[in-house]
N, C-alpha and C positions, 0 to 999 in steps of 0.2 A: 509421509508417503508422497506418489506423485502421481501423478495423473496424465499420462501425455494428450490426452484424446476429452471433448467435449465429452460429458454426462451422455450417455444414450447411445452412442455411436455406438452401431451394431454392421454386420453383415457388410462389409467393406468388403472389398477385392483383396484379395492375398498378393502381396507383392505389387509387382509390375503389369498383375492380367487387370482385364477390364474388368465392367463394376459386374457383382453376383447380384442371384434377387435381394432383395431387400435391400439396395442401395442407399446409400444418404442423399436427403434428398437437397438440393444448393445449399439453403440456409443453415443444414447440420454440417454440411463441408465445409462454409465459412467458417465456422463455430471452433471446428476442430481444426482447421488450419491457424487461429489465429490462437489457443491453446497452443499448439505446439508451436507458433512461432517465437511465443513465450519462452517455453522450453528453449529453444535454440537463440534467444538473445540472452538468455540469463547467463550459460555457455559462454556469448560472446563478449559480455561485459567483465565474466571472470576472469579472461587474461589480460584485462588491463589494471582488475585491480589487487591489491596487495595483502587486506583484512583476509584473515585465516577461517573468521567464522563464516563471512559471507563464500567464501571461494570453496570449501567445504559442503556448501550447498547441495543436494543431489548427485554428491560425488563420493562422499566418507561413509564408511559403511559405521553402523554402532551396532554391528551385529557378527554373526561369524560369515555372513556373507549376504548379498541381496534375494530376495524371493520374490521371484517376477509373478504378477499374481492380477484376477481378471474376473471381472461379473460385466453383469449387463448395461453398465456407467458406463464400461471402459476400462484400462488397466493400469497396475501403478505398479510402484517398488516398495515392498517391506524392509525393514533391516536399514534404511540410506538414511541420513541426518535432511534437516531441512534447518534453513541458519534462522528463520523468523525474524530478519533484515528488512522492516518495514518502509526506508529508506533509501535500501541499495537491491533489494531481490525484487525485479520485477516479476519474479514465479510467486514468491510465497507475497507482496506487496498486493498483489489481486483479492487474495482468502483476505487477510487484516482487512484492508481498506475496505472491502464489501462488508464484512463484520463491523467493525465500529462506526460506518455511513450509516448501516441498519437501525444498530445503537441510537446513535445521532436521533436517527426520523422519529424512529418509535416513541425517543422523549420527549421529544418537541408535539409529536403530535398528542402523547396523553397526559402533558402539563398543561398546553391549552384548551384538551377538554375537560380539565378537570380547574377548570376557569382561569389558570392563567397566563402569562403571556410575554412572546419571544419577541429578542431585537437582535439583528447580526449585525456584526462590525468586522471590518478590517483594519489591522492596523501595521502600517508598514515605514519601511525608513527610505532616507536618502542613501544612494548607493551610486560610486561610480567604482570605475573598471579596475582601480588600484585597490581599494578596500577588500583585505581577503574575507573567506568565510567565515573563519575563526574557530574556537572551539571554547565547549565548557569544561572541560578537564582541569583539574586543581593544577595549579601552580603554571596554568597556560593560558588559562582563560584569558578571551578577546577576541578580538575580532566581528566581525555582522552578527553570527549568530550572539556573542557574549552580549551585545547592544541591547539586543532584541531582547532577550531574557531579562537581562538588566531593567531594563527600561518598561517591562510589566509588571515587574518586583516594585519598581519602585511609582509606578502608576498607581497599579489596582491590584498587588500584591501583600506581601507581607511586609514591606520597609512602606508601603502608602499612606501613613497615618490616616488622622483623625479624619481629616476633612473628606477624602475619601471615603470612610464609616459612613459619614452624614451623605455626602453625596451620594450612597447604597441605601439611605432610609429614605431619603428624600423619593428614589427613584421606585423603592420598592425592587432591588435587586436582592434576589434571592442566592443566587450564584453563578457561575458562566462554566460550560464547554468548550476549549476552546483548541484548534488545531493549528501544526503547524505547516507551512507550506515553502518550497525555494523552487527557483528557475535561476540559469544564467542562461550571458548573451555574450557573445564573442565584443564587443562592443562596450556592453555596460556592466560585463561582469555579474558575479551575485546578485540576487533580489530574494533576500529572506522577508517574511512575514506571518504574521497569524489572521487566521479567522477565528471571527469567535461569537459562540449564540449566548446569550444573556435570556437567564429566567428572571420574570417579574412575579410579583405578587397579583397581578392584574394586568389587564392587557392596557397599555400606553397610547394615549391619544397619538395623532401627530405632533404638536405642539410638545407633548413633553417626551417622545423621543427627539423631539429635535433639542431641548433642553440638555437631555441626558449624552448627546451625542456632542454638545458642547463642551459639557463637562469630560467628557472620555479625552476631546479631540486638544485642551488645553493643558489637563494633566500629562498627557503622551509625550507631548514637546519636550515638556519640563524635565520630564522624568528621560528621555533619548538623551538631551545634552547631557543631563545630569550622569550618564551612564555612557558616557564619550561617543555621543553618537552627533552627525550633524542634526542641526535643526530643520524639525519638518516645515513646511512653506504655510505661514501664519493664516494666509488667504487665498483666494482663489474668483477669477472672474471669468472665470470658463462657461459660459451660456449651458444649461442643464445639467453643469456638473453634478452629482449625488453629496460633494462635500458643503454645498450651497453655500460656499463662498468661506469655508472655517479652515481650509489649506486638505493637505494629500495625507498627513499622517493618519489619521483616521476617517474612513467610510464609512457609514450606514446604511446597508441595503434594505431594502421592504421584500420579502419575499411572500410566496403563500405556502406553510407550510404544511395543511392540508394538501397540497400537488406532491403526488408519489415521487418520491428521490427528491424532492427542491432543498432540504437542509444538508441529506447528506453532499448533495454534490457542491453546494456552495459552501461545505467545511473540507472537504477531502477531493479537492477536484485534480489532484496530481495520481490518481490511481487510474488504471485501463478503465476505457469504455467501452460500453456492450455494444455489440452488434447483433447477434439473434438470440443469444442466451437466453433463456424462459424462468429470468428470475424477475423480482418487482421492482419498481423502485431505483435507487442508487444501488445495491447490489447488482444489478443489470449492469449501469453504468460503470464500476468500477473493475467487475470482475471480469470481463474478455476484453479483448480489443486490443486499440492503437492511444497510448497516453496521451495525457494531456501536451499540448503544447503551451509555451507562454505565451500572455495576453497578449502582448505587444507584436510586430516580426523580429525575426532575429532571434527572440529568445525562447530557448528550452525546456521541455520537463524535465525532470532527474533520470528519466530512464534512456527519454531522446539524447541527453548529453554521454550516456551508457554507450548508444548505437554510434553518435559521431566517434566518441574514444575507441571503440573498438575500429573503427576503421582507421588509427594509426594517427590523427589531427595532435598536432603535439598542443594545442593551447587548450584542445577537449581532454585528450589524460591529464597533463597536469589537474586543472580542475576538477577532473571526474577522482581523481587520486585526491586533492583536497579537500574537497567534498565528504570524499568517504573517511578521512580521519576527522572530519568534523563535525559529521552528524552523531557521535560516539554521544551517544548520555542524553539527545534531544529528544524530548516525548512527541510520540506526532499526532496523541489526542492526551488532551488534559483534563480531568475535572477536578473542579473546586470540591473543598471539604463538604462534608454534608448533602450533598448533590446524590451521588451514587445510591445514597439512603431512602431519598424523598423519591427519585425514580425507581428504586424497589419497591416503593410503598404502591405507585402505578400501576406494577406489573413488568416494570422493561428495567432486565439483570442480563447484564453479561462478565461474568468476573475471569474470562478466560485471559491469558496472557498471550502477547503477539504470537508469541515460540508454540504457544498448545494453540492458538486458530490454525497458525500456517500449517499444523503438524496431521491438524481434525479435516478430513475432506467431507465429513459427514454425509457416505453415501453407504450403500448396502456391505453386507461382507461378500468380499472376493477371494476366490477360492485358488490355493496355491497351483503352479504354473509349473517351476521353474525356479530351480535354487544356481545362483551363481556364487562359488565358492570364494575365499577373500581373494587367494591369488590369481585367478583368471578375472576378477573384475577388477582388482590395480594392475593388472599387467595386458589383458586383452580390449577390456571393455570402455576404462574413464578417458584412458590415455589415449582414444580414439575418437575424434571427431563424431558423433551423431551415431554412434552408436547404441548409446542406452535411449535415446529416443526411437530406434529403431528395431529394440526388444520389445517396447510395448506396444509399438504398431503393430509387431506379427502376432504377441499375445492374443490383441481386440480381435485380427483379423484371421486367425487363424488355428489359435491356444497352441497346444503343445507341439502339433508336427510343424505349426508354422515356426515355433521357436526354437526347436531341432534344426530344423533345413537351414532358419538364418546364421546358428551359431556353428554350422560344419562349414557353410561357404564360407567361419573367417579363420579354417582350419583347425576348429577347437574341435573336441570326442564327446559326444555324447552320453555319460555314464560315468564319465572321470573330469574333465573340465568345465562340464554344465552336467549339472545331476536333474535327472527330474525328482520333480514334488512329492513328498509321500503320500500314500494312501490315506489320506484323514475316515477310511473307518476300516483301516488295516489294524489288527491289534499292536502292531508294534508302537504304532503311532499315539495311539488310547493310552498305554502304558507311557 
């Protein structure tokens, strides 16, 4: 389903006239404006890209037709697919990425109250502007992202042997979360990397994360070339660097992760940020707003590289187009075996899939509206610019006679090309 309008939005102006009582007050107008600008950039990113599921998005119906439909949240579509494109839909990229931030915090905060204790890392590669994305697809694999896998496979994965084993008892590593993240730069091209939180059996001095951070930051190298990547920079004399002199492939940050959202946002920091949303945490941060930008200037989020490609930049479609055949099979949160178990044992479960969050708005039932038949909504409705954003704004603002009025002004009938909604305690309906 979808939602064009922030949670709560009530009592707006119909149309074009000034505001009614009960108007929204700034911070719900920010809210909602930056909701639907959602909506109308996911739009714009879909005609530059090519994937059938993503483009599908808010557009294919899996029903006999859409049901425009509306309570006291706001209104959405029944019957419309949603692609759960964690990656490429910045609509449903909001619901996921606030979902598994949440995930994220909750574990981090009740492994260390149940004594024990978190380490974040980054671990990134060399990249210039010639090295493409790549992809993990059989019989194609390569490229930045195949590195990048590669090269944790064979770190602190399953090809890592023995000494890795010890170097996990030594450390008292229990298991890691760990996420994935990209930006490009017109300039420097791709920059794939992971974050990732490591569970200890105990909480780690400074001394021996900095031990443990050694261990990550030498295995990494070895295992990047070993997996045709260049090699990360051995050292470093950067005055207050974070890699204290052991090179760029791996970082260790000290976060606190009692601070609401501090885990999720430094695992998942390429999803929308909030702006008034009245959620807690990293779900705040993730689900409204303007994305992330890359750290550096110059470079991109995934969704900013969306807004440049849509505006026609042929070196941003290209990229935005390779990009989207290359994130095909990349998970953008990971956990190690056994993990999901021992934070069940916690309290903190979430075993939904991207496809059923983006699909879950988890808010009240809304009561039917407005039925758009198949053929009036591939032939009047998709094929028109802001259009279906602009049925659910007269739903919230108006219900029924506002979704009447709007659909006769684009010369449709009332009664045969937009049906109204049945009587839900009509008997025909019960039957």
């Amino acid at each position: 389903m979808e939602t064009a309008t922030r949670a709560g939005q009530r009592g707006c102006a119909t149309g074009d006239a000034g505001e009614s009582e009960g108007a929204q007050r700034p911070s719900e107008q920010e809210a909602a404006q930056g909701r639907d600008e959602k909506f109308e950039r996911r739009e714009r990113h879909q005609r530059v890209s090519q994937g059938a599921t993503f483009c599908a998005c808010g557009r294919k119906l899996i029903a006999g037709g859409a049901t425009v439909q509306a309570g006291p949240s706001g209104a959405s579509f029944a019957g419309v697919a949603t692609c759960g494109m964690v990656h490429m839909c910045v609509w449903c990229a909001g619901r996921i990425l606030a979902a598994r931030a949440d995930y994220a915090q909750q574990g981090a905060e009740a492994w260390v109250a149940n004594g024990g204790g978190i380490v974040m890392s980054a671990h990134t590669l060399r990249h210039f502007k010639r090295l493409p994305f790549g992809t993990l697809r059989r019989r194609e694999r390569g490229g930045l992202v195949a590195v990048l896998h590669d090269g944790w496979s064979g770190a602190y994965g399953h090809r890592s042997g023995k000494m890795w084993q010890r170097a996990k008892r030594t450390h008292g590593i229990v298991g890691v979360l760990r996420a994935f993240e990209d930006t490009w730069g017109e300039a420097t091209g791709f920059h794939v990397h992971f974050h990732a939180m490591w569970f200890t059996e105990r909480p780690l001095t400074p001394d021996e994360v900095d031990a443990f951070a050694d261990a990550m930051s030498a295995r990494w190298a070895r295992a990047v070339v070993a997996a045709g990547g260049y090699r990360p920079s051995d050292s470093c004399d950067k005055p207050g660097c974070s890699c204290k002199g052991r090179g760029h492939g791996v970082r260790v940050d000290h976060i606190d992760v009692t601070e609401a959202g501090a885990v999720g946002r430094y695992l998942f920091k390429d999803g929308d940020q909030a702006r008034t949303e009245p959620l807690d945490g990293l779900a705040a941060e993730l689900a409204f707003g303007g994305d992330k930008t890359g750290r550096k200037a110059g470079r991109l989020g995934p969704f900013q590289l969306g807004d440049l490609a849509a505006t026609g930049e042929a070196d941003a479609v290209a990229a935005w187009q390779e990009r989207e055949y290359g994130v095909f099979g990349v998970r953008k949160m990971y956990l190690s075996n056994g993990m999901k178990a021992l934070l069940a044992e916690l309290g903190v479960v979430d075993d939904r899939t991207d496809e059923e969050i983006a699909a879950d708005e988890g808010q009240e039932k809304r009561e039917p509206i407005a039925i758009i038949p198949r053929d009036t909504w591939y032939e009047h409705v998709v094929p028109v610019r802001g259009r279906r954003l602009a049925l659910l704004k007269a739903a919230e603002s108006g219900g029924v006679t506002a979704v009447r009025k709007l659909t006769e002004s684009w010369g449709l009938q009332w009664g045969r090309d937009v049906l109204p909604a049945p009587d839900p305690d009509s008997e025909d309906t019960a039957n």
